[in-house]
N, C-alpha and C positions, 0 to 999 in steps of 0.2 A: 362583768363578773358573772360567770355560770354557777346558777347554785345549786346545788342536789342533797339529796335528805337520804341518811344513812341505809342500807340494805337490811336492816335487822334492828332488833332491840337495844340501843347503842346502851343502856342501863343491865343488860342480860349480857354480855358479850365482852372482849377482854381482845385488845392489839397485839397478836403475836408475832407480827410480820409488816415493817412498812416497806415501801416502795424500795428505798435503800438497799434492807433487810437485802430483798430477793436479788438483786444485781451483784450480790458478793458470795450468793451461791455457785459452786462449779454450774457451768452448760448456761446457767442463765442470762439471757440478753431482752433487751426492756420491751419488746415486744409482748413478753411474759408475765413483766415486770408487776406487782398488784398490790393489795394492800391485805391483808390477814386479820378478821375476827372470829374469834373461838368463843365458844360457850356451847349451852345444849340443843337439842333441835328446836327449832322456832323456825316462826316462815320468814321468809325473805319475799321482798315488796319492789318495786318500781319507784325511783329514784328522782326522775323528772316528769317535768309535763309531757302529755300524751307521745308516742311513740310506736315503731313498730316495731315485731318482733323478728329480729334477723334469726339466730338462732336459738333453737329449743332440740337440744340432742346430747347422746354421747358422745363425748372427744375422746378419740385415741391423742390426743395431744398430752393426756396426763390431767383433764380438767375434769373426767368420769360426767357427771349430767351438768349439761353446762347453757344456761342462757345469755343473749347477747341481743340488746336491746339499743335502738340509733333514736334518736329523738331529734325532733324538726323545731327550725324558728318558724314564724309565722308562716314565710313565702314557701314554706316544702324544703327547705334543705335541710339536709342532715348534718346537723352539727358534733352533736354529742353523743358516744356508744357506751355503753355502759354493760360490764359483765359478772355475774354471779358463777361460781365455778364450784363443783364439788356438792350439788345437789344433791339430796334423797331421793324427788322425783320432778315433776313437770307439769307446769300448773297452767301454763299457756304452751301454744300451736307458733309454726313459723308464719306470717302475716298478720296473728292480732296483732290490734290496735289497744293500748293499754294508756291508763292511767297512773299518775302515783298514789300509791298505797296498792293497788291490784296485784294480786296474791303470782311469785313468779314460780313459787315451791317451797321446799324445805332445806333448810342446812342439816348439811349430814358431811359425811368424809370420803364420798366416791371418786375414783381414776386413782388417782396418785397424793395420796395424801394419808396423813397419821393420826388424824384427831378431826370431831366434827368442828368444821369452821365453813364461812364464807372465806373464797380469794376473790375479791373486788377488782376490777380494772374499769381504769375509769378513760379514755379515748377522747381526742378532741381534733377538730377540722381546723386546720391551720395553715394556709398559702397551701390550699388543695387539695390538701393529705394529711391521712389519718397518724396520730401520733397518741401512743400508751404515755402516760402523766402520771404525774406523781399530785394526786388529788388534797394529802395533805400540804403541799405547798402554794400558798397564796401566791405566789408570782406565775402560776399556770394560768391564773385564770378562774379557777374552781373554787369553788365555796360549799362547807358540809354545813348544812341547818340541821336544826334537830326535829324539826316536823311540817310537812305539809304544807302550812298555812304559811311557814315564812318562806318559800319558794318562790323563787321570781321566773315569768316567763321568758325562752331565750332570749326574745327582741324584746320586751318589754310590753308586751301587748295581750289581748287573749290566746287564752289555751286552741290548740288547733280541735276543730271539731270533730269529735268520735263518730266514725259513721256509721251506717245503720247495717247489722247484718242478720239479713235473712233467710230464713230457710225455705227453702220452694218445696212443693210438692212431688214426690220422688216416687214413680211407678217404682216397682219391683219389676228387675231382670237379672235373673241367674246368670254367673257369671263367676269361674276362677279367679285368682288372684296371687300374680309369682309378687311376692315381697322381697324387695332387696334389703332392706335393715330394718332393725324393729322399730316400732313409735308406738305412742299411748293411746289410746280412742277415747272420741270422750261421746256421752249421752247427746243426743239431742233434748233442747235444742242448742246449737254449740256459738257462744260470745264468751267474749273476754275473759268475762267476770263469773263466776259460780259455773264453770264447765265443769262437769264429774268424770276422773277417768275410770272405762270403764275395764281396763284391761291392756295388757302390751302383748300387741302382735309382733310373734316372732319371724324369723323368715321360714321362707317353704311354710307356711301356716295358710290353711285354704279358707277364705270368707267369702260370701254371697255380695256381690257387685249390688246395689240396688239402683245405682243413679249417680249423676255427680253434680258440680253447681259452681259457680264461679263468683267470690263473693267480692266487695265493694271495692276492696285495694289489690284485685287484679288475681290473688290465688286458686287455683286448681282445687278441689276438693271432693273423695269418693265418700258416699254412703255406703257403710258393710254391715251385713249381719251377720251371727252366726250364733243358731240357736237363738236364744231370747235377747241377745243384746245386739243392738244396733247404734251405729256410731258414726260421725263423721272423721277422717282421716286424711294428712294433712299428701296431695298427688306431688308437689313439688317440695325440692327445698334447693335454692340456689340453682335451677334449672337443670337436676340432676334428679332423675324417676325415682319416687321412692312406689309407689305401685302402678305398679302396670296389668293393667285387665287385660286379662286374657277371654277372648269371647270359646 
C-alpha cells in the first residue's frame, strides 16, 4: 500500500470532483481523470517521500500552472506521479529534489477552471506503465493519511537522500538571450526549499548570460541578470531548450 498525505489543508478544503465525477464529463478520458478540492488559496505541498520534479509549468492542456512530481522506492525507480493542476504560481524548478511538506505553490483557478481548487492526479507504475488512479479507492493501491508522520516509505525502508545543491562561482559574461516560453527565476541561492521568485521572463525578454552549472541530478542551469536581479533559470525541460544563449 502507497500512502500519500493530502495536497492541501484537507480541514480548509471541500471534494467537488472525484475521480468518477470527471469520467462522466463530455471529452474526458482517465488520463485526465483527478480528484477536485475547493476552498480559498492555501499552498499546496508534496505528497510523498522525496522526489523529483518532472513538471513545473503552464499546460495548454487546460491545467493553467501545473506541477507533476514522480517519486522513487529505494532502488531509483519511479513508482508514483503525483499532480497539482490550476496553480497561482510555481514554487519549485523542473529537477528539484523535494520533500513532503515542501511548498509546490499556491491553489488558485488557472487554465481552464471556474473556481480556485486543486485537480489532484495521482499515477502509479504498474507491469511498466504509468496508469492515472482513482486515489480515493483502496483497491489501487493508495492510501490518503492525514499528515506527514503517518507516511510510509515506498519499499518500506528509508527516505531516499536529498542531495546536495550547489552553487559554483559564476564569472560574468554578457551575453543575449532568445527565450522560447516564459518561466519564473528564482534568487540565488536556488534549492528546493525557500527559492524566491524573482520575476517571469517573458519570451523575446533580453537578460545578461552570466554563467551556467550543472547541478547533482544531471539539469542544465543559466545564471541571468538583468538590472539588479539575478537568478538562476531552469536550460532544459524534457530535452526541449527553454533558453538558448546567444553569444
Amino acid at each position: 500500500m502507497i500512502t500519500v498525505i493530502y495536497p492541501c489543508d484537507r480541514n480548509n478544503v471541500w471534494m467537488t470532483c472525484d475521480w468518477a465525477c470527471h469520467l462522466k464529463r463530455p471529452g474526458y478520458k482517465a488520463q485526465y481523470a483527478g480528484t477536485d478540492y475547493a476552498g480559498p488559496e492555501q499552498p499546496l505541498w508534496v505528497s510523498q517521500y522525496n522526489g523529483k520534479v518532472l513538471q513545473s509549468m503552464w499546460s495548454n492542456l487546460g491545467y493553467g500552472n501545473t506541477t507533476f512530481v514522480e517519486h522513487y522506492d529505494q532502488a531509483g525507480n519511479g513508482v508514483l506521479r503525483i499532480r497539482n493542476a490550476h496553480q497561482k504560481d510555481l514554487a519549485v524548478s523542473v529537477g528539484d529534489i523535494v520533500q513532503p511538506g515542501d511548498l509546490l505553490g499556491t491553489m488558485d483557478s488557472t487554465g481552464n477552471s471556474t473556481g480556485t481548487h486543486t485537480h489532484w492526479e495521482v499515477w502509479i507504475k504498474t507491469h511498466g506503465s504509468w496508469q492515472n488512479i482513482d486515489p480515493l479507492n483502496l483497491s489501487n493501491g493508495v492510501k490518503i493519511v492525514a499528515n506527514k508522520e503517518s507516511l510510509e516509505t515506498l519499499d518500506g525502508s528509508e527516505p531516499i537522500p536529498q542531495p546536495k545543491f550547489k552553487i559554483p562561482n559564476v564569472a560574468f559574461v554578457p551575453c543575449k538571450n532568445m527565450l522560447y516560453d516564459p518561466i519564473n527565476l528564482r534568487t540565488l541561492p536556488h534549492t528546493s526549499a525557500g527559492a524566491r521568485i524573482i520575476g517571469r521572463v517573458e519570451p523575446a525578454s533580453i537578460w545578461e548570460y552570466c554563467g551556467s552549472k550543472t547541478d547533482t541530478v544531471g539539469n542544465v542551469w543559466f545564471a541571468l541578470r538583468k538590472g539588479d536581479k539575478i537568478g538562476w533559470a531552469a536550460a532544459y525541460y524534457n530535452g526541449a531548450a527553454w533558453i538558448v544563449p546567444q553569444e
